[in-house]
mmCIF file of the N, C-alpha and C atoms, coordinates in Angstrom:
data_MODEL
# 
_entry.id   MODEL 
# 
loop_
_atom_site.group_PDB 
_atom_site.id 
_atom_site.type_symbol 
_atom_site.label_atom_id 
_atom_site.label_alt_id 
_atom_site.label_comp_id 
_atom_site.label_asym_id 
_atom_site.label_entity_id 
_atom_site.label_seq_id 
_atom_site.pdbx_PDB_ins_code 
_atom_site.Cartn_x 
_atom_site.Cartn_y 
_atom_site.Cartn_z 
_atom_site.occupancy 
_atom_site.B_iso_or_equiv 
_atom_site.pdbx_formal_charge 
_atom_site.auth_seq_id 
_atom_site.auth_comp_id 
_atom_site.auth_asym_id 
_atom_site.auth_atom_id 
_atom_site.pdbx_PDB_model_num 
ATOM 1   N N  . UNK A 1 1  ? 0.813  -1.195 0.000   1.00 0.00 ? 1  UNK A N  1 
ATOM 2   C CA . UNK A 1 1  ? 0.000  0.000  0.000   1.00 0.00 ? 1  UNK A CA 1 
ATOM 3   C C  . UNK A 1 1  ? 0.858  1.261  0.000   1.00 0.00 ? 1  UNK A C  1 
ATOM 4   N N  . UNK A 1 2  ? 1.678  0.881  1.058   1.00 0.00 ? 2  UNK A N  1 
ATOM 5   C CA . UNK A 1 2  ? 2.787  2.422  0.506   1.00 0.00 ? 2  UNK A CA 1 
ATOM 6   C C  . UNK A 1 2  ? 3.178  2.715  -0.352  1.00 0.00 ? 2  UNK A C  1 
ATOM 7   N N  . UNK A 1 3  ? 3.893  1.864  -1.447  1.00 0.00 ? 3  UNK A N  1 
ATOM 8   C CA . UNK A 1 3  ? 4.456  2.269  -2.603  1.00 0.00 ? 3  UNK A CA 1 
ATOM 9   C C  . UNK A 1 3  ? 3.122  2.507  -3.827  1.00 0.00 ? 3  UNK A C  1 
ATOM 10  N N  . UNK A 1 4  ? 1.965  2.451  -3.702  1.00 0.00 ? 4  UNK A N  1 
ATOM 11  C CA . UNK A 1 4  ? 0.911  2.839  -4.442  1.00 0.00 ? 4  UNK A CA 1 
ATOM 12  C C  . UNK A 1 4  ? 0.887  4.544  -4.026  1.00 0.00 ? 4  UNK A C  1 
ATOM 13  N N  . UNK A 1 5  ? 0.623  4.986  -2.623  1.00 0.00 ? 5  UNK A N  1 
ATOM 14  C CA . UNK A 1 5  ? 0.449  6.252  -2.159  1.00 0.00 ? 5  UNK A CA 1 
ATOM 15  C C  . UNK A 1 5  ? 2.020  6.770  -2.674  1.00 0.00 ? 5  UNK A C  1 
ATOM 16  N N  . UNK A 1 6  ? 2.902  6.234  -2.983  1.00 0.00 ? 6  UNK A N  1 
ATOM 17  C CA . UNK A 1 6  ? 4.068  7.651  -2.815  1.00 0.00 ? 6  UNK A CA 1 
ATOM 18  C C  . UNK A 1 6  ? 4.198  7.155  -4.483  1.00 0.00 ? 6  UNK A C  1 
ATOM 19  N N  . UNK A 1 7  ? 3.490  6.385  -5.297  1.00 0.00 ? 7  UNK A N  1 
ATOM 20  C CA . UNK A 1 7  ? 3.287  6.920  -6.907  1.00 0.00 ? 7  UNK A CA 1 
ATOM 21  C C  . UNK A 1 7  ? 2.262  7.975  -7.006  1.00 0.00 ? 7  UNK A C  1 
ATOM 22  N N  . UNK A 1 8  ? 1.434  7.849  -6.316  1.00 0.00 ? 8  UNK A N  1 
ATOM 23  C CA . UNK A 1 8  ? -0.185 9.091  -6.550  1.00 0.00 ? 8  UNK A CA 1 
ATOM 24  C C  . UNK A 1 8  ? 0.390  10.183 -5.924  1.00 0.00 ? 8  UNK A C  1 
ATOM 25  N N  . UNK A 1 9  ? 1.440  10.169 -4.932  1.00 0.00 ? 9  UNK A N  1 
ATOM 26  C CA . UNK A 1 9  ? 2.429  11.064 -4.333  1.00 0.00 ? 9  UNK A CA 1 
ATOM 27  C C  . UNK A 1 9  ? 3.322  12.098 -5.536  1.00 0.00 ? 9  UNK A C  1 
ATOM 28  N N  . UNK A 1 10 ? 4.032  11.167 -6.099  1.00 0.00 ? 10 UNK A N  1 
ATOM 29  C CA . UNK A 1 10 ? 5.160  11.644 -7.201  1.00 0.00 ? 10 UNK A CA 1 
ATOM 30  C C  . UNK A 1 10 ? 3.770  12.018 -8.259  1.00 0.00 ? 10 UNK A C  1 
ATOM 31  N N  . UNK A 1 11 ? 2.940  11.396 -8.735  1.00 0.00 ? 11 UNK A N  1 
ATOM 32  C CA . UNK A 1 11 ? 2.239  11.790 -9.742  1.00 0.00 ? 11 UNK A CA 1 
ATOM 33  C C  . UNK A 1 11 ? 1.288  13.049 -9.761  1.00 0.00 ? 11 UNK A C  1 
ATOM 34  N N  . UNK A 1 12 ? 1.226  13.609 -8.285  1.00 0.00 ? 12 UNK A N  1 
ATOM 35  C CA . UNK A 1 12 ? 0.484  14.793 -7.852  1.00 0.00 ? 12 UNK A CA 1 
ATOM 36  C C  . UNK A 1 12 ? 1.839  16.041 -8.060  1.00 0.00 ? 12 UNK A C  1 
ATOM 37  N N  . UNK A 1 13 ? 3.141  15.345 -7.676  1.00 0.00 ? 13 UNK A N  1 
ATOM 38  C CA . UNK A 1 13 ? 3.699  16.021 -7.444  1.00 0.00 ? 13 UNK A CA 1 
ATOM 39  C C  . UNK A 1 13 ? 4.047  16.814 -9.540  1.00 0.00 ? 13 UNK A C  1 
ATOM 40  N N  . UNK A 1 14 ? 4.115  15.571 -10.290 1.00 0.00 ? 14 UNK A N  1 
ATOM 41  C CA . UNK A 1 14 ? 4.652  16.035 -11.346 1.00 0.00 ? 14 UNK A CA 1 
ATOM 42  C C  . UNK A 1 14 ? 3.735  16.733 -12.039 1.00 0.00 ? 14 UNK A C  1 
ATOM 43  N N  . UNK A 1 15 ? 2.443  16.462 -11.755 1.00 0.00 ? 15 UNK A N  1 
ATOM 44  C CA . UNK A 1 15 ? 1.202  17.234 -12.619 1.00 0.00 ? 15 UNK A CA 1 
ATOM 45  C C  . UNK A 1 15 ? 1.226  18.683 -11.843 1.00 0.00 ? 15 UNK A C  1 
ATOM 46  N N  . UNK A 1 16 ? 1.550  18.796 -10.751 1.00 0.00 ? 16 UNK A N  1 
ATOM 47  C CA . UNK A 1 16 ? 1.814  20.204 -10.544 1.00 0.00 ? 16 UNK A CA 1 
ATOM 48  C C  . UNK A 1 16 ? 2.460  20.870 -11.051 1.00 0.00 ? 16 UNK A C  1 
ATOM 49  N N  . UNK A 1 17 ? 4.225  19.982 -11.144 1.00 0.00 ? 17 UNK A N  1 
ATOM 50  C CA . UNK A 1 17 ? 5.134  20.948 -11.691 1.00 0.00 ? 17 UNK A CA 1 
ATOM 51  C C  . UNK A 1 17 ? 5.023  21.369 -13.333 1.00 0.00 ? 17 UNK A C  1 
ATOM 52  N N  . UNK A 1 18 ? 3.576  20.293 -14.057 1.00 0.00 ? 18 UNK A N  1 
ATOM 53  C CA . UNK A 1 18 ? 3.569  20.391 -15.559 1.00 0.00 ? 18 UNK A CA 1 
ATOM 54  C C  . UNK A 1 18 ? 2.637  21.865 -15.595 1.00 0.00 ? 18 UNK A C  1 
ATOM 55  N N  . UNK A 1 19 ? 1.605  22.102 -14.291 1.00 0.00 ? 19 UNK A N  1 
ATOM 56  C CA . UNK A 1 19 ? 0.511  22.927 -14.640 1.00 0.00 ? 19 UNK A CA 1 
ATOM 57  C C  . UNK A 1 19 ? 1.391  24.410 -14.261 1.00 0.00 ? 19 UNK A C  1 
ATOM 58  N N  . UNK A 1 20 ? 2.474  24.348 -13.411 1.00 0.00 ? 20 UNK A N  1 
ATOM 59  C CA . UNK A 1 20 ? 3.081  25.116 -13.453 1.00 0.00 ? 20 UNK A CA 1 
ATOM 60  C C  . UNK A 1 20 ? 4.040  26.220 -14.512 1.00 0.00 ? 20 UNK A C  1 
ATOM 61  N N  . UNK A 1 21 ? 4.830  24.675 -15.227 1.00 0.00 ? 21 UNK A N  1 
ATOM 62  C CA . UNK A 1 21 ? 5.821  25.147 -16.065 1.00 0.00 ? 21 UNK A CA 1 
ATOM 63  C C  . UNK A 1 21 ? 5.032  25.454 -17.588 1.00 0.00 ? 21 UNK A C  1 
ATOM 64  N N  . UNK A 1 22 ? 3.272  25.174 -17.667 1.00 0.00 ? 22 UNK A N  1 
ATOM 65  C CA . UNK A 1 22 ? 2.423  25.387 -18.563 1.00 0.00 ? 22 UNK A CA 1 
ATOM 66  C C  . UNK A 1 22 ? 2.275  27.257 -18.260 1.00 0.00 ? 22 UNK A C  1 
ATOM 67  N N  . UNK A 1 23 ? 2.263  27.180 -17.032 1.00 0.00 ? 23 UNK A N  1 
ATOM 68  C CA . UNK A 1 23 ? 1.511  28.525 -16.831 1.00 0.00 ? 23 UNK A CA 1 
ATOM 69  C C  . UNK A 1 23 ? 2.675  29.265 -17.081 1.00 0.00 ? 23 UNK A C  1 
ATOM 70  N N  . UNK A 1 24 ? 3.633  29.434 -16.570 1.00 0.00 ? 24 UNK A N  1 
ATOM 71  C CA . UNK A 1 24 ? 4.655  30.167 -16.973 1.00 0.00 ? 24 UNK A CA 1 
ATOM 72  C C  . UNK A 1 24 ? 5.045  30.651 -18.462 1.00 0.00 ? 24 UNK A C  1 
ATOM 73  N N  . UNK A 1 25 ? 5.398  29.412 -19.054 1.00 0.00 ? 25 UNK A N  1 
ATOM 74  C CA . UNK A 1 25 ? 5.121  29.373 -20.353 1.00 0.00 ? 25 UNK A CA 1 
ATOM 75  C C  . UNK A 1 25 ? 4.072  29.882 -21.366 1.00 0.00 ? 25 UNK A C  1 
ATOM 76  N N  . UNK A 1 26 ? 2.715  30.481 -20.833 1.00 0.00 ? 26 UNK A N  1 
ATOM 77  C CA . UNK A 1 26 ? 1.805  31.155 -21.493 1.00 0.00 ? 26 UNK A CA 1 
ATOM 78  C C  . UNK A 1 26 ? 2.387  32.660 -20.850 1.00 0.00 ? 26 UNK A C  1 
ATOM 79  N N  . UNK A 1 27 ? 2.331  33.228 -19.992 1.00 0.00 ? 27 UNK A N  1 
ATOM 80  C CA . UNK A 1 27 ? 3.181  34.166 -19.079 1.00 0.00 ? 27 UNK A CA 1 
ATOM 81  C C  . UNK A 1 27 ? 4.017  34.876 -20.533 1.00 0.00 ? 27 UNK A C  1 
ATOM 82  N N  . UNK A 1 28 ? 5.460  33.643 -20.563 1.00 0.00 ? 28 UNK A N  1 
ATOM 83  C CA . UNK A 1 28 ? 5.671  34.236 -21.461 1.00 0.00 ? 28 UNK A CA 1 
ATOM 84  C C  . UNK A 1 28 ? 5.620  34.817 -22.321 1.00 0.00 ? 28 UNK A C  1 
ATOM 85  N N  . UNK A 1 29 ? 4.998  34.225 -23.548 1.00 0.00 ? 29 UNK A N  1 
ATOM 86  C CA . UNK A 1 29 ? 4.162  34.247 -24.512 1.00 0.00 ? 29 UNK A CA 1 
ATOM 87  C C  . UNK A 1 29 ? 3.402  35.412 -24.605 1.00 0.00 ? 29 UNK A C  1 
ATOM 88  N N  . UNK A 1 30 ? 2.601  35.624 -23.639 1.00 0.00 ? 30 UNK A N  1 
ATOM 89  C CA . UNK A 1 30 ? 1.633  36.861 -23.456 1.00 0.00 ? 30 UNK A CA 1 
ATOM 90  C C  . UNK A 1 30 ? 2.884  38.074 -23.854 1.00 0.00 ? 30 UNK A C  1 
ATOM 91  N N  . UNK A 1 31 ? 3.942  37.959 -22.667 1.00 0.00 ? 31 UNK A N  1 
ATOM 92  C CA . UNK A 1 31 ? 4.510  39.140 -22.646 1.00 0.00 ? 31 UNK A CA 1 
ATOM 93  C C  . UNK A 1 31 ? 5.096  39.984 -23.975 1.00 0.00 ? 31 UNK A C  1 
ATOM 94  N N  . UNK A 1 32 ? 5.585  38.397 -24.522 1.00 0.00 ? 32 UNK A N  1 
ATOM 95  C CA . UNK A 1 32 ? 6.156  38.849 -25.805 1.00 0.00 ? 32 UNK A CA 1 
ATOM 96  C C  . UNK A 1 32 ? 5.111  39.254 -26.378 1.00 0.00 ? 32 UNK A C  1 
ATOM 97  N N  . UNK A 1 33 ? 3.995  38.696 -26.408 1.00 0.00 ? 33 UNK A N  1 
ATOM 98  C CA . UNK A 1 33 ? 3.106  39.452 -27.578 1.00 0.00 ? 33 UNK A CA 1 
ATOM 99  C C  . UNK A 1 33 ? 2.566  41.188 -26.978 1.00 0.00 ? 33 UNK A C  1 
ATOM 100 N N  . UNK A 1 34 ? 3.078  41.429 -25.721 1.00 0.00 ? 34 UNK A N  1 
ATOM 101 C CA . UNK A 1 34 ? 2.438  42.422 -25.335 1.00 0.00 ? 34 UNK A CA 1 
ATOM 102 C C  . UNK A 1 34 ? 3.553  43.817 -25.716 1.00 0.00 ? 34 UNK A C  1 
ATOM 103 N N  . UNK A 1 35 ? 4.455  43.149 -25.551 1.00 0.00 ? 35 UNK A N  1 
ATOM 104 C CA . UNK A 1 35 ? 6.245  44.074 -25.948 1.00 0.00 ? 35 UNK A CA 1 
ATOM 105 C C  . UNK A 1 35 ? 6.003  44.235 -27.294 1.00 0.00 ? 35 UNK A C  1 
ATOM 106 N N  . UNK A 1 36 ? 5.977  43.276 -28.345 1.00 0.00 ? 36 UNK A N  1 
ATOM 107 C CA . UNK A 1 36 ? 5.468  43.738 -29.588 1.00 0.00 ? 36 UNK A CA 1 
ATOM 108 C C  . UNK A 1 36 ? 4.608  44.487 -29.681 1.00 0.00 ? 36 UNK A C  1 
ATOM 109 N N  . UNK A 1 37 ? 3.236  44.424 -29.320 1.00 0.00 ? 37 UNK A N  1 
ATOM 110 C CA . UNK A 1 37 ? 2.380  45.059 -29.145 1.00 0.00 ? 37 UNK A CA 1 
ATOM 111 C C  . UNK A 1 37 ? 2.765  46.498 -28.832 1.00 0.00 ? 37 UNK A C  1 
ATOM 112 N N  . UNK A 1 38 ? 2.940  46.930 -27.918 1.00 0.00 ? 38 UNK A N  1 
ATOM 113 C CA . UNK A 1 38 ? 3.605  48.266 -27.045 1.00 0.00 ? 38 UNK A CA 1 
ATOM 114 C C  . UNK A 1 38 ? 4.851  49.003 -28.086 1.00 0.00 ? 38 UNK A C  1 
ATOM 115 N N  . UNK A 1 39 ? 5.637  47.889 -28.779 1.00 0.00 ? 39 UNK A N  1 
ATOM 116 C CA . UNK A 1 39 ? 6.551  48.576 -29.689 1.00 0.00 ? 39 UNK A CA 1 
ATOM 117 C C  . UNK A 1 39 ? 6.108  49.014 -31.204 1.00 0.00 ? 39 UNK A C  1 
ATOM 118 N N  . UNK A 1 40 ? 4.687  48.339 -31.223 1.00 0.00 ? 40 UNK A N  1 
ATOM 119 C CA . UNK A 1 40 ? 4.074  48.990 -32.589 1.00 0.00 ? 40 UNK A CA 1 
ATOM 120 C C  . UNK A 1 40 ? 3.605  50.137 -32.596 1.00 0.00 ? 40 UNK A C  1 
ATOM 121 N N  . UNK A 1 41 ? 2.663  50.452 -31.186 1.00 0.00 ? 41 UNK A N  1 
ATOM 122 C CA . UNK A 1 41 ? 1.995  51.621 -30.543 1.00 0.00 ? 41 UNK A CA 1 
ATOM 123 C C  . UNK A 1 41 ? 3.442  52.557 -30.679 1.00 0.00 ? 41 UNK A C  1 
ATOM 124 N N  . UNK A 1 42 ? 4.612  52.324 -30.273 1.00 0.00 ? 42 UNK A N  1 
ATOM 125 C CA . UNK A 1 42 ? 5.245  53.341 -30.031 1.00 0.00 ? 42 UNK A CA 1 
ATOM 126 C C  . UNK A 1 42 ? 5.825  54.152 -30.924 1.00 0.00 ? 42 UNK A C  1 
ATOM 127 N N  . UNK A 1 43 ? 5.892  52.754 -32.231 1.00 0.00 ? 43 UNK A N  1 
ATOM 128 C CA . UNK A 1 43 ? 6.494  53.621 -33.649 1.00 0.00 ? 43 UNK A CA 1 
ATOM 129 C C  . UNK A 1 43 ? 5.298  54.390 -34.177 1.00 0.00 ? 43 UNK A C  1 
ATOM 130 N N  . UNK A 1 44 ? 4.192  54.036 -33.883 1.00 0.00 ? 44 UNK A N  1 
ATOM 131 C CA . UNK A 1 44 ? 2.649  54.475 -34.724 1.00 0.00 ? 44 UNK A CA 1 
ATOM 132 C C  . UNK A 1 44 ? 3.152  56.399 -33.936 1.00 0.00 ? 44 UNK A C  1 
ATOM 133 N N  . UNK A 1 45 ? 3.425  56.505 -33.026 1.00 0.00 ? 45 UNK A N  1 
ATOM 134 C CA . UNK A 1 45 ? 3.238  57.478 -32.289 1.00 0.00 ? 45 UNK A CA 1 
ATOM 135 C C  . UNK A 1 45 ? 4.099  58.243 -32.735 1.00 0.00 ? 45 UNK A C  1 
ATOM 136 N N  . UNK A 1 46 ? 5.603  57.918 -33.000 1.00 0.00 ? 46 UNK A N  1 
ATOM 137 C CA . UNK A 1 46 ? 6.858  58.549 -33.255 1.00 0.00 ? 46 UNK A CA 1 
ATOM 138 C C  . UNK A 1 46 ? 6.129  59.058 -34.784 1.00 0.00 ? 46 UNK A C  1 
ATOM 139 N N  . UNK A 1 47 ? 5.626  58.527 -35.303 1.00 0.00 ? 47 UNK A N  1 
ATOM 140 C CA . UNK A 1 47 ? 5.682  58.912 -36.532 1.00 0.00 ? 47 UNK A CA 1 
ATOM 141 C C  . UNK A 1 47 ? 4.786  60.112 -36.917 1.00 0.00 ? 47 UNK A C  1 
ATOM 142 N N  . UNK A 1 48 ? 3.942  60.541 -35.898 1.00 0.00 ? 48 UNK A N  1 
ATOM 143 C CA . UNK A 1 48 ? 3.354  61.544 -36.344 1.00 0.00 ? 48 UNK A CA 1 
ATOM 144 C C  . UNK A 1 48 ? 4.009  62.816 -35.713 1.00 0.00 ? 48 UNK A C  1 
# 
């Protein structure tokens, strides 16, 4: 019985670290699209 609980153990543990390193990874993503974003606004602006 123990070695069943410390697989549902490790397997709680790794689906965390996946929903984690998912979230981060959109994080990213966002930002870059938001820096692009912000650097289009800024040339649109320079230019007038």
């Amino acid at each position: 019985m123990d070695n069943r609980n410390f697989q549902y153990m490790f397997l709680g543990f790794l689906v965390a670290w996946l929903i984690v390193l998912v979230y981060v990874l959109l994080l990213a993503m966002r930002e870059g699209r938001l820096k692009r974003e912000l650097e289009r606004v800024r040339r649109m602006v320079e230019k007038r």
